[in-house]
N, CA and C of each residue as an Amber inpcrd file, in Angstrom:
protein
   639
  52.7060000  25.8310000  60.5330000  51.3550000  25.2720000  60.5710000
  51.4400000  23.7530000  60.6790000  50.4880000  23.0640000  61.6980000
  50.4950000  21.5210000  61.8970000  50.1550000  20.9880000  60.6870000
  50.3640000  20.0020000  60.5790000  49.8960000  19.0570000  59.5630000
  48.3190000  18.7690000  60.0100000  48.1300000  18.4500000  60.7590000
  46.2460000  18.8180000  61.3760000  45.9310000  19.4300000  61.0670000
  46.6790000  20.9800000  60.9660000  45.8100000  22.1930000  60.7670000
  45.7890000  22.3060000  59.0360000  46.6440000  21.6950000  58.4600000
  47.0240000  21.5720000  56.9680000  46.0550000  21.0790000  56.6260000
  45.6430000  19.7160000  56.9280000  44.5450000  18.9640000  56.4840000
  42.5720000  19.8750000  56.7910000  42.8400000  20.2050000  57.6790000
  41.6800000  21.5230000  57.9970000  41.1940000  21.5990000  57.1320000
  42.5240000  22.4870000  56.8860000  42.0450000  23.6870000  55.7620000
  41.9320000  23.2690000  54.2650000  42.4660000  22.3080000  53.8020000
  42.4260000  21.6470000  52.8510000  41.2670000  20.7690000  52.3730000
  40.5800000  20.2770000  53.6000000  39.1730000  19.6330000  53.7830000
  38.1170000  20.1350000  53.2980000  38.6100000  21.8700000  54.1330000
  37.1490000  22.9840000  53.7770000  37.4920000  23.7380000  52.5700000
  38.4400000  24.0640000  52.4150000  38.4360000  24.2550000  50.4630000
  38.0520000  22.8630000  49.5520000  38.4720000  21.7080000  49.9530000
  37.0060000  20.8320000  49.2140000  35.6760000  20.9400000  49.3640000
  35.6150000  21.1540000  50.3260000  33.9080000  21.3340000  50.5420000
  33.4490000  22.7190000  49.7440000  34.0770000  23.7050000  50.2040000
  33.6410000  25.0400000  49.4450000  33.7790000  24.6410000  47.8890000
  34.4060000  23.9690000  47.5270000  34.5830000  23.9580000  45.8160000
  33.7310000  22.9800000  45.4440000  33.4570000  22.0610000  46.5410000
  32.5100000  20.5180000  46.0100000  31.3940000  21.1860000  44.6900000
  30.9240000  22.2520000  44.8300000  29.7030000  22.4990000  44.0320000
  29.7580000  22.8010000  42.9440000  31.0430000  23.4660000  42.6740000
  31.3640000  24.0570000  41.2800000  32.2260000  22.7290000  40.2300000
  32.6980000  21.8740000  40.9770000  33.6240000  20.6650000  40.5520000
  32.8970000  19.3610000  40.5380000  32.3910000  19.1450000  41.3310000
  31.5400000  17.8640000  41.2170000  30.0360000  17.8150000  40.0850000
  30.2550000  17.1040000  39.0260000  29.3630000  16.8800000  38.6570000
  27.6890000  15.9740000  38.7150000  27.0720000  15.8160000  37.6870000
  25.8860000  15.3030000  38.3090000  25.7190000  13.8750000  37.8570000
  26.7240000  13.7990000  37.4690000  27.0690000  11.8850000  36.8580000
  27.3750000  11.0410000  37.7490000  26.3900000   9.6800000  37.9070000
  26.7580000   9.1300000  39.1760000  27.3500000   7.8590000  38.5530000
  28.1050000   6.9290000  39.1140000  28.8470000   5.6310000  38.9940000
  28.3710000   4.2720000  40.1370000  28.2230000   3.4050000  39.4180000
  28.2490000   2.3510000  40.3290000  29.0970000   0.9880000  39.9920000
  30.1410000   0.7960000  40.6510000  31.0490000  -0.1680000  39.9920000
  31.3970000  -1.6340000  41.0070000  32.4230000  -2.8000000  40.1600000
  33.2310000  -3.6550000  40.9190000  34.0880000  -3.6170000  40.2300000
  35.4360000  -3.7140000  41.0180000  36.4960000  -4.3590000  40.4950000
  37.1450000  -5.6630000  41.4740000  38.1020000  -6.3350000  40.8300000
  39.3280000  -7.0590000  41.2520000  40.4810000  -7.1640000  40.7560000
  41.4260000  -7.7820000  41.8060000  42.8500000  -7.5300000  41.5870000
  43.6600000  -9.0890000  42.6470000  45.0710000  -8.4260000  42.9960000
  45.6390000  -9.0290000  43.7560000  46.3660000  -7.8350000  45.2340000
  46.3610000  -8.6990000  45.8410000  46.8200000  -8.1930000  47.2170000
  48.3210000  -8.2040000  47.5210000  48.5260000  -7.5620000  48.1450000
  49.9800000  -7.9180000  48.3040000  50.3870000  -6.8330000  49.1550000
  51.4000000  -7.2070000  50.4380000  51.9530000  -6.3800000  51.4940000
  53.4630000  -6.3170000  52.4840000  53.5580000  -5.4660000  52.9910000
  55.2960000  -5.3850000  53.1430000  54.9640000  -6.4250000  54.6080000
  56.0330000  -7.1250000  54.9870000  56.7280000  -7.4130000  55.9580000
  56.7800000  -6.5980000  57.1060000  56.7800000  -7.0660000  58.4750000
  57.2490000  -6.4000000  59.5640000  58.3420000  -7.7560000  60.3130000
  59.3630000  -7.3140000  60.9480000  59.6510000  -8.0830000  61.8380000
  59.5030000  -8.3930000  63.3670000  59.3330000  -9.0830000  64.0790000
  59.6510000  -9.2100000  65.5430000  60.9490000  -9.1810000  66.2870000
  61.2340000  -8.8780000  66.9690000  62.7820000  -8.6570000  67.8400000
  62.6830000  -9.0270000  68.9240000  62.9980000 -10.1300000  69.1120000
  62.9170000 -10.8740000  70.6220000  64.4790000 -11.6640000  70.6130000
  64.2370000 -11.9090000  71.8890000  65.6910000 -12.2330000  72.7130000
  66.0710000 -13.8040000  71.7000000  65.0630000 -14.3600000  70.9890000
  65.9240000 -15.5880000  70.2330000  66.1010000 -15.2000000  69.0700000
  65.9220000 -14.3280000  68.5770000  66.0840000 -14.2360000  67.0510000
  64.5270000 -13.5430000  66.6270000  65.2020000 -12.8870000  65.2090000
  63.6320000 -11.8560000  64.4860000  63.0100000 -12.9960000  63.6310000
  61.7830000 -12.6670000  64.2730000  60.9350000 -13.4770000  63.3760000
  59.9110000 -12.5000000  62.1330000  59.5620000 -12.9700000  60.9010000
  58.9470000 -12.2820000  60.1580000  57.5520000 -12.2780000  60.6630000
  56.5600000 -11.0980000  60.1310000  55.2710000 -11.2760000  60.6580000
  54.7220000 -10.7480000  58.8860000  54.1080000 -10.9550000  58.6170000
  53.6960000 -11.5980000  56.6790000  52.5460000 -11.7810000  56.5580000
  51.3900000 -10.9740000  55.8880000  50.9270000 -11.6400000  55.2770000
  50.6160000 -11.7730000  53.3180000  50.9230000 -12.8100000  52.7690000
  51.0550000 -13.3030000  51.7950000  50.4220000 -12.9690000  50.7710000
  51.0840000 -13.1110000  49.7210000  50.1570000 -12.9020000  48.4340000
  48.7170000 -13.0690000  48.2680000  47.9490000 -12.3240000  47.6300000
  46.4240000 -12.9690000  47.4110000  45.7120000 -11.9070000  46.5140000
  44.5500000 -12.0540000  47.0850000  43.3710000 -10.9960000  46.0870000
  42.7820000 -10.4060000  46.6250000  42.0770000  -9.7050000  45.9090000
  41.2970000  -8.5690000  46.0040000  40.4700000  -8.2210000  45.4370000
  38.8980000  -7.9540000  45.5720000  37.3720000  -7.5560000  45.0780000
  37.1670000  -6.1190000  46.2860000  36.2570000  -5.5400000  45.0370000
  36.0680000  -4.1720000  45.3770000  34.2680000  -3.4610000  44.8740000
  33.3570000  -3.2670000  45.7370000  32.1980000  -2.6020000  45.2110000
  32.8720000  -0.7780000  45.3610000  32.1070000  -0.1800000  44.8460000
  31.9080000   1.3050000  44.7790000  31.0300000   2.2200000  44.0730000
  30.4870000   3.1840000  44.7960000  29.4970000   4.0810000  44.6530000
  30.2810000   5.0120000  44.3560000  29.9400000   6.2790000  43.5980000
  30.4250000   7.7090000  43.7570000  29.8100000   8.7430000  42.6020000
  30.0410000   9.9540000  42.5680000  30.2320000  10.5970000  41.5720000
  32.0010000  10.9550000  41.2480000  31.2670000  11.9730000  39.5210000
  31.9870000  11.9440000  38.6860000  31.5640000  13.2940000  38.2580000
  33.1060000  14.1340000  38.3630000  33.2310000  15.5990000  38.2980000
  34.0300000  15.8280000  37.2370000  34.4230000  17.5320000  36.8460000
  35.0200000  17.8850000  36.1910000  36.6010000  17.5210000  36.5540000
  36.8150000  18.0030000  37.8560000  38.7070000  18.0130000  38.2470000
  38.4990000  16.7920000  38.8250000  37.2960000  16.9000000  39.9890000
  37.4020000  16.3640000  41.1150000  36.3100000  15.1450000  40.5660000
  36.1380000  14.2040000  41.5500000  35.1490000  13.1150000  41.4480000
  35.8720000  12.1980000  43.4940000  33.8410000  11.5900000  43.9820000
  34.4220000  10.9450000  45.2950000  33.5190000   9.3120000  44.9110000
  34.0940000   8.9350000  45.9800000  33.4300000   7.6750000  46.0780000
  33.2810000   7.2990000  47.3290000  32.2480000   6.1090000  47.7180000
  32.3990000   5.5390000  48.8570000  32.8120000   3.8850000  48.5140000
  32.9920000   2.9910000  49.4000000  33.6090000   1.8980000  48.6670000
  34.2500000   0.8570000  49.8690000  34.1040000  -0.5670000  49.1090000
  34.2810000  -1.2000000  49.9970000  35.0450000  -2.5240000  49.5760000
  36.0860000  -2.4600000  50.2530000  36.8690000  -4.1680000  49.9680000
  37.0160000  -5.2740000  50.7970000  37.1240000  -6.0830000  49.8670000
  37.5640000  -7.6040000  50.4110000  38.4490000  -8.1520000  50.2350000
  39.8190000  -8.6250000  51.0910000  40.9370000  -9.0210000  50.6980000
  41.4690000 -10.4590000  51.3140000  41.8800000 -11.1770000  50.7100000
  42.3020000 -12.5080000  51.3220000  43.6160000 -12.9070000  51.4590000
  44.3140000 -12.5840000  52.4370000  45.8710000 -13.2850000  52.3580000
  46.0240000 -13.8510000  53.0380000  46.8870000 -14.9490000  53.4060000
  47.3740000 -15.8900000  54.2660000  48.1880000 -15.1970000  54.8990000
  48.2620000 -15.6490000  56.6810000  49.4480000 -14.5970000  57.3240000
  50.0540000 -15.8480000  57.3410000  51.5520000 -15.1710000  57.9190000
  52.7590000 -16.1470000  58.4280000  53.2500000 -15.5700000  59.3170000
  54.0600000 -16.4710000  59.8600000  55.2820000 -16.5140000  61.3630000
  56.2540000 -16.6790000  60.2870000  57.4430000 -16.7950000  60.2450000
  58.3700000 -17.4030000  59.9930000  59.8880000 -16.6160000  60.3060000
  60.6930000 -17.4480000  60.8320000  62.2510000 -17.4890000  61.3380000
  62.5210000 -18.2950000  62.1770000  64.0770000 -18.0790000  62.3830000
  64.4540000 -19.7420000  63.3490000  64.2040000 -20.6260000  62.9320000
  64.2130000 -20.9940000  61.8480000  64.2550000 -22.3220000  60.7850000
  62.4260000 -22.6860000  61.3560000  61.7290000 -21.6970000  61.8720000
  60.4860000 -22.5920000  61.6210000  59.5840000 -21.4220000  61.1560000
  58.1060000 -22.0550000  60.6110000  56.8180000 -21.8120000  60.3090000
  55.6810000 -21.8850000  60.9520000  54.8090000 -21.0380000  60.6150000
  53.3010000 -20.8680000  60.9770000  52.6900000 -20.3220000  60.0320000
  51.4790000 -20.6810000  59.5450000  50.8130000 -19.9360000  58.7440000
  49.2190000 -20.4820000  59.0130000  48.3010000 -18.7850000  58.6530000
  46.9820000 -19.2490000  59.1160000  46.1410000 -18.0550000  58.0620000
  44.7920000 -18.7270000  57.7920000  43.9800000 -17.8550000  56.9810000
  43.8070000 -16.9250000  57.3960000  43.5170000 -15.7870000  56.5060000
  43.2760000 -14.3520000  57.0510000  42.4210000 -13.1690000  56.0580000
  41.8980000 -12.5920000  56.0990000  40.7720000 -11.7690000  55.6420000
  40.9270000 -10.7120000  56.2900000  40.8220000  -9.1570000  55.0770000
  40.6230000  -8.0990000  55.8110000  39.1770000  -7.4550000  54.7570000
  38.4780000  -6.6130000  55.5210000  37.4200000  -6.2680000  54.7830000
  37.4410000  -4.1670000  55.5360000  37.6740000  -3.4510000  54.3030000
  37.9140000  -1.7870000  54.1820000  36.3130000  -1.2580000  53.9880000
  35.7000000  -0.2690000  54.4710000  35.2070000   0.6760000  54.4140000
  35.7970000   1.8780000  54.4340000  36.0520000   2.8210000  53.2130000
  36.4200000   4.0090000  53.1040000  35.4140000   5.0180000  51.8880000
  35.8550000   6.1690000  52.5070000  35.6180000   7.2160000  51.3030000
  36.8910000   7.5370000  50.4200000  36.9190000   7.9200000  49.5760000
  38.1860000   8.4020000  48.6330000  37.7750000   9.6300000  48.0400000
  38.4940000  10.4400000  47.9640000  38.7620000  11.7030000  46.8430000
  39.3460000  11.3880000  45.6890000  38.9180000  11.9740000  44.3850000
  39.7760000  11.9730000  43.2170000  39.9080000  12.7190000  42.2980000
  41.2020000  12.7390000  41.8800000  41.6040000  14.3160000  41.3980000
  42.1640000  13.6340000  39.9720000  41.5830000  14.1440000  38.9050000
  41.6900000  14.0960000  37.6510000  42.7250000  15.2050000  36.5480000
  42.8950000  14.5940000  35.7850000  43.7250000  15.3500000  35.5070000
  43.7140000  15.8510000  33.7370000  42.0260000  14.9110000  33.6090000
  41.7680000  15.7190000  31.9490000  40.0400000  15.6300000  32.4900000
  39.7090000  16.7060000  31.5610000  38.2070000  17.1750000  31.4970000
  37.1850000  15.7690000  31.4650000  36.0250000  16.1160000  31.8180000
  35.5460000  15.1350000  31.8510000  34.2980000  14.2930000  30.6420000
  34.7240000  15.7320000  29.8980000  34.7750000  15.1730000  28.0720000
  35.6390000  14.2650000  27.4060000  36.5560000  13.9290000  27.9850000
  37.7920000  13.1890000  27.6290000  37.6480000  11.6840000  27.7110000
  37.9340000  10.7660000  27.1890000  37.3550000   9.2740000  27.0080000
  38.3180000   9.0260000  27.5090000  39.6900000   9.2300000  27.9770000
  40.9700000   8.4880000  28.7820000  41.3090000   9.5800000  29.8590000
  40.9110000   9.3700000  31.4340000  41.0160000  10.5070000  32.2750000
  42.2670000   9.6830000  33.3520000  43.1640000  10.1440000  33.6320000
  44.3390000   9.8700000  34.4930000  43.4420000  10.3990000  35.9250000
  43.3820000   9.9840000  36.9640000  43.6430000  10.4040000  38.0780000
  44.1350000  10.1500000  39.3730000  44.6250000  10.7830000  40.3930000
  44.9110000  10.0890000  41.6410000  44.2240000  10.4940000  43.0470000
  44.3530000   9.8320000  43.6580000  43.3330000   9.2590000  44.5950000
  43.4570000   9.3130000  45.9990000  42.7740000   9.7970000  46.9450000
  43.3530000  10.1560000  48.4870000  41.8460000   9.6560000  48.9740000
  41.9010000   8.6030000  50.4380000  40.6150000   8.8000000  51.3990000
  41.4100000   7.6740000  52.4490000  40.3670000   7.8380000  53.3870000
  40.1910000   7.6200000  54.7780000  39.2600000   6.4030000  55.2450000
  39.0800000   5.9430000  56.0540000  37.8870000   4.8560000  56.0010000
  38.6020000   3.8890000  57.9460000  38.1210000   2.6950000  57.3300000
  38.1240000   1.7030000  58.6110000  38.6190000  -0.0020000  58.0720000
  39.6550000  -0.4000000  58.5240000  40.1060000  -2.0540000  57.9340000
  39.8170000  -3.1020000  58.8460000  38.8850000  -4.0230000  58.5100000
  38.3100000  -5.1210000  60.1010000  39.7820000  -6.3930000  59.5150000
  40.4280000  -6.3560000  60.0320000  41.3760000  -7.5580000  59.9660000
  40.7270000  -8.7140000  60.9390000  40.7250000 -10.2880000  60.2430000
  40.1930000 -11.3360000  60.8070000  40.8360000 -12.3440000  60.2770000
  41.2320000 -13.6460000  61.7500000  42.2260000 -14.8460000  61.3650000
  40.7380000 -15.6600000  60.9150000  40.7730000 -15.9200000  59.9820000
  39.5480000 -17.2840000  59.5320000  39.8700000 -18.8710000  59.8120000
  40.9940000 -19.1970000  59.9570000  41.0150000 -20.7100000  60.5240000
  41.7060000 -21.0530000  62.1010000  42.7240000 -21.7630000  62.0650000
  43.1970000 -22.5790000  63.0990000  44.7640000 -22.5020000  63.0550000
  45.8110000 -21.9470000  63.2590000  46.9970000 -22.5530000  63.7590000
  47.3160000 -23.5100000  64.7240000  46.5170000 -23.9640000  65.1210000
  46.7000000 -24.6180000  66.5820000  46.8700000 -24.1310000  67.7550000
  47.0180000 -24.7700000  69.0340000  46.9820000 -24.8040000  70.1890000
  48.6200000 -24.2630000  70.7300000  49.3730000 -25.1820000  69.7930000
  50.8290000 -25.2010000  69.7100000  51.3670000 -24.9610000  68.5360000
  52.2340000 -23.5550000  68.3650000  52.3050000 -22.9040000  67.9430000
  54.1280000 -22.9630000  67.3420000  54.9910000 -23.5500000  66.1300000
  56.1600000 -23.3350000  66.8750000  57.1610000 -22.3370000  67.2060000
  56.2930000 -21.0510000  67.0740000  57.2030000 -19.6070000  67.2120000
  56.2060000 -19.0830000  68.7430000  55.7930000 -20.4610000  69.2920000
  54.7590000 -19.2860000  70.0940000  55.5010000 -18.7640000  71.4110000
  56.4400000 -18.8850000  71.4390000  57.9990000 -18.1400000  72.3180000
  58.0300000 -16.4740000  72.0760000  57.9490000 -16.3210000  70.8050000
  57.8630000 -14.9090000  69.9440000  56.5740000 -14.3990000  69.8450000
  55.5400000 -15.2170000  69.4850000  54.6650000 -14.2350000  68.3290000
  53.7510000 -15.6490000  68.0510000  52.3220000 -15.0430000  68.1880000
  51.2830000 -16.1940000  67.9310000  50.0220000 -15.8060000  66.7500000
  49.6610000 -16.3890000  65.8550000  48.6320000 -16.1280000  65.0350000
  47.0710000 -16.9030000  65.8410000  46.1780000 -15.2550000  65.7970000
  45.0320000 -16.2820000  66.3500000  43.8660000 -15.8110000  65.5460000
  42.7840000 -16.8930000  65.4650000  41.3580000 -16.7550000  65.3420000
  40.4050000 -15.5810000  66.1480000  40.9450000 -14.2920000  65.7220000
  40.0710000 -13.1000000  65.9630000  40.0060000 -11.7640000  65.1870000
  39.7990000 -11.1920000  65.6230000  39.5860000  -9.9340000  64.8540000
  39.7350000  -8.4690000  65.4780000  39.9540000  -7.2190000  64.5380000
  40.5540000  -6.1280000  65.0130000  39.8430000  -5.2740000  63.8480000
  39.4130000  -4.2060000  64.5680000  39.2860000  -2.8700000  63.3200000
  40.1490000  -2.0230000  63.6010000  41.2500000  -1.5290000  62.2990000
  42.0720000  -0.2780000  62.4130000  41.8370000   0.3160000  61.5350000
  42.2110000   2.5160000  61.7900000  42.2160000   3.2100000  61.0160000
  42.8200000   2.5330000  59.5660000  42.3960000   3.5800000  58.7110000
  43.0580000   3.2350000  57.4590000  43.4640000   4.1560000  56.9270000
  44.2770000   4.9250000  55.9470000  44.5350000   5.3820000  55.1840000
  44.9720000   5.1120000  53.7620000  44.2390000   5.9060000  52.6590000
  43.7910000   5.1930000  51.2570000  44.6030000   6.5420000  50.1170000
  45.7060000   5.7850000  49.3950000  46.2450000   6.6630000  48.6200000
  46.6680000   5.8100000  47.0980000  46.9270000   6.6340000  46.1040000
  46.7070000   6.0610000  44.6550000  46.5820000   6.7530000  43.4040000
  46.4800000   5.5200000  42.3060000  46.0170000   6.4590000  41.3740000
  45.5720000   5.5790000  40.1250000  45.3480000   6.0630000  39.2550000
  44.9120000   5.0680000  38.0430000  44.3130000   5.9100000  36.9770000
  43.7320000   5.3960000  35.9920000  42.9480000   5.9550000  34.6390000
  41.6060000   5.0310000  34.4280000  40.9790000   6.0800000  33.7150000
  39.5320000   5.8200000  33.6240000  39.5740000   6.0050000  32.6110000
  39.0820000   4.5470000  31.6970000  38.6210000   4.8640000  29.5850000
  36.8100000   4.5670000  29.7460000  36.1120000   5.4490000  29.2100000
  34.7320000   5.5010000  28.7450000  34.9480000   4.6330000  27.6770000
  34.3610000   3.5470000  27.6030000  34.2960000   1.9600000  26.7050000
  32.8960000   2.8520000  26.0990000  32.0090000   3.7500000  26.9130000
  30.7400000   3.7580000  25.8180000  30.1250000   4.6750000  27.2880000
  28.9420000   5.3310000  26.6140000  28.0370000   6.2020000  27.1280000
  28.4100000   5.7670000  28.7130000  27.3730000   4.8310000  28.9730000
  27.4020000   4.4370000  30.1980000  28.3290000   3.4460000  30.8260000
  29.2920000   2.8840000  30.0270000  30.7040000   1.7530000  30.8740000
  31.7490000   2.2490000  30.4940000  32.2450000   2.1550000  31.8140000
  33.3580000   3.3120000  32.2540000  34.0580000   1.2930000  32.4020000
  35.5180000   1.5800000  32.1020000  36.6580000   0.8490000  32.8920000
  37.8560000   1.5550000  33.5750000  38.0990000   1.2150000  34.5090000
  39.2110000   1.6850000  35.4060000  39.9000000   0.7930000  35.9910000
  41.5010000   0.9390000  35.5850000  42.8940000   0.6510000  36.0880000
  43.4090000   1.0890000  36.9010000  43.5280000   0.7800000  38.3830000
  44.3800000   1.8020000  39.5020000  45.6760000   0.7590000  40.2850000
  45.9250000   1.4850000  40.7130000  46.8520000   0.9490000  42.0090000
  46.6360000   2.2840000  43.0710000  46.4370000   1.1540000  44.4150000
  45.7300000   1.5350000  45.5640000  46.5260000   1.0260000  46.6020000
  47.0570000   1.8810000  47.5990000  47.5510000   1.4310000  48.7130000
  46.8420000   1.5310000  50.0940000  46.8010000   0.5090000  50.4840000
  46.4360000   0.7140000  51.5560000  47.0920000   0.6820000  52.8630000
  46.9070000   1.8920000  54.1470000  47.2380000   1.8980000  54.9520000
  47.0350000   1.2060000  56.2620000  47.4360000   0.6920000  57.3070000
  47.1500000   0.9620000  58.9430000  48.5070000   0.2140000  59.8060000
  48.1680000   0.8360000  61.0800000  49.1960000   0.1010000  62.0430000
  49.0850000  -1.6060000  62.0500000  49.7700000  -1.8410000  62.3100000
  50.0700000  -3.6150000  62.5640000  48.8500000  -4.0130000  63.4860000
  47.8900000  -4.8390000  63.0240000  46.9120000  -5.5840000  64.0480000
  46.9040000  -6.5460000  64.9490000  48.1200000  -6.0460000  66.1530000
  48.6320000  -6.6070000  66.9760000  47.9600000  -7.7230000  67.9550000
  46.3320000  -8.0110000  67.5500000  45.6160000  -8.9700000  68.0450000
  45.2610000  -9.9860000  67.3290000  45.9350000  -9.7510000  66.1090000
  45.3560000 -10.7390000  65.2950000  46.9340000 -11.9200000  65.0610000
  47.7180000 -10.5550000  64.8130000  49.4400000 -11.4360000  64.9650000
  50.0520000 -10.4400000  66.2490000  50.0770000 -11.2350000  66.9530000
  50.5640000 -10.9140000  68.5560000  51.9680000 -11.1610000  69.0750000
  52.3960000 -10.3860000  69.6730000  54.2460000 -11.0360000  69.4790000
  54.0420000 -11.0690000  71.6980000  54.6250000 -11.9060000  71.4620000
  55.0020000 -12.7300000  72.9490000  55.7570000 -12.2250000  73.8340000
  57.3990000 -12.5240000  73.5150000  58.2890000 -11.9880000  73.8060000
  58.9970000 -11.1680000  72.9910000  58.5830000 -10.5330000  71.8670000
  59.1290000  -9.4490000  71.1860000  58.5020000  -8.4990000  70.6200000
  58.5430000  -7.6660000  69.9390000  57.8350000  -6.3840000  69.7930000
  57.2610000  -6.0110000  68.0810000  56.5490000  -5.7720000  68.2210000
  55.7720000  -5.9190000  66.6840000  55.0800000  -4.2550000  66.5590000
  55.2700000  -3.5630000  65.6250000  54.8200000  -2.0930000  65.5190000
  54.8650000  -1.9800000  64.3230000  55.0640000   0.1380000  63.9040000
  54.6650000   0.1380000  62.4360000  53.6130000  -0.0640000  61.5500000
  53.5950000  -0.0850000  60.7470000  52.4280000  -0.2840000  59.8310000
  52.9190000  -0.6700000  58.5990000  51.5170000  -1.5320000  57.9620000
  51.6160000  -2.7350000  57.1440000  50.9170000  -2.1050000  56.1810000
  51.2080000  -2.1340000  54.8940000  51.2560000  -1.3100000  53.8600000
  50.6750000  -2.3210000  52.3160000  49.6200000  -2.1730000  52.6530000
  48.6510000  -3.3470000  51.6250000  48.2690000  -2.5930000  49.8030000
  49.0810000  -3.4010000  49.0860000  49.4760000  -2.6840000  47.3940000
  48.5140000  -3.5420000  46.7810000  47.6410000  -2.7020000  46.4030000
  46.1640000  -3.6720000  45.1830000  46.0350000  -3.1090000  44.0950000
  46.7170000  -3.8050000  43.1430000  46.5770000  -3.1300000  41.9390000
  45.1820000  -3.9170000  41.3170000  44.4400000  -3.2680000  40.7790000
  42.7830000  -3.4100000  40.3590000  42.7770000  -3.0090000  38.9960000
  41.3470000  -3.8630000  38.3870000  40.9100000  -3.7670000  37.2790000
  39.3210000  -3.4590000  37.5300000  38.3910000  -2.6500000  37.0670000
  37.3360000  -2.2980000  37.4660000  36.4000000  -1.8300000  36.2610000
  34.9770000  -2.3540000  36.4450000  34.3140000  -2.0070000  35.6130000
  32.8290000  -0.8050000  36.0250000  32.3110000  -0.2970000  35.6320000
  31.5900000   0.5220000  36.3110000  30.3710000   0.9580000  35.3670000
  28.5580000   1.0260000  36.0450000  27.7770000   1.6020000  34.9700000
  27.6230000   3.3680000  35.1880000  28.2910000   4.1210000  34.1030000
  27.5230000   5.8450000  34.7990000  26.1550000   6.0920000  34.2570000
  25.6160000   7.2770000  34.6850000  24.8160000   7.8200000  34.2900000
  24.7150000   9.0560000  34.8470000
């Protein structure tokens, strides 16, 4: 069986169960955190250059309910890192912003009587990656690989997990770590004469506060 066809079927046994698992408690939350993501390199005929972008942060709204096993959300982030060029003894670096629309699933792993609930976390959504300033005109890796002032939407994929403590009736706090997925946004960091692929793998560990009812 495909992995397509895996996910199918796995989709529509959520849906068939949504009614018996999902409860009638709704959530409305923010959190923040920090950003942080792997490396890719470039491979061109002078030497690999790194393609980076840098430490930073992370703010988060979200809607959802709150079930017995299960609980979803819809949800939306804002992330700020600085990209970079760097190899061959030189540098580039330029502002950068990505902003996520996704849904998430979440799968719990104590009742939802329980004031400390563990769970982990699967969804899907859309990442708008955008350069916010200026590298210049002249560039000194622009042989390899150029950072520019534009923008790209890529798939995403959203996986994780964290715990939820009920502080009181209605304030919920939640601790996660959240990864985020997509391919390299090859318009935003563009490689010249060398080749840039893969996917860039964005780690936000979050602190979050939330009102239920």
């Amino acid at each position: 069986m495909s992995c397509l066809r895996t996910a199918k079927w796995m989709t529509l046994a959520a849906i068939l169960a949504a009614p018996g698992l999902f409860a009638q408690r709704w959530e409305f939350g923010g959190a923040g955190g920090a950003s942080f993501y792997n490396k890719q390199s470039i491979a061109a005929p002078a030497g690999s250059v790194d393609a980076k972008f840098n430490p930073g942060f992370a703010l988060s709204a979200y809607f959802g309910q709150i079930g017995n096993r299960l609980g979803d959300e819809m949800r939306y982030d804002f992330h700020i890192n600085e990209m970079e060029l760097a190899g061959l003894g030189k540098s580039v670096k330029m502002d950068g912003r990505s902003q996520s629309f996704n849904y998430n699933v979440l799968v719990y792993f104590a009742k939802s009587d329980s004031k400390v609930r563990p769970y982990v976390l699967g969804g899907a959504g859309m990442r708008f990656y955008q350069g916010t300033s200026s590298a210049g005109v002249v560039q000194p890796l622009m042989s390899t690989a150029v950072l520019t002032k534009t923008n790209q939407w890529k798939p995403l994929i959203v996986a994780g997990g964290g715990v939820r403590i009920a502080a009181s009736q209605h304030v919920h706090v939640r601790a996660e770590f959240r990864v985020n997925m997509t391919e390299t946004p090859t318009e935003i960091i563009t490689p010249v004469s060398g080749k840039l692929d893969g996917w860039y793998f964005n780690f936000a560990p979050m602190v979050g506060i939330s009102y239920v009812w």
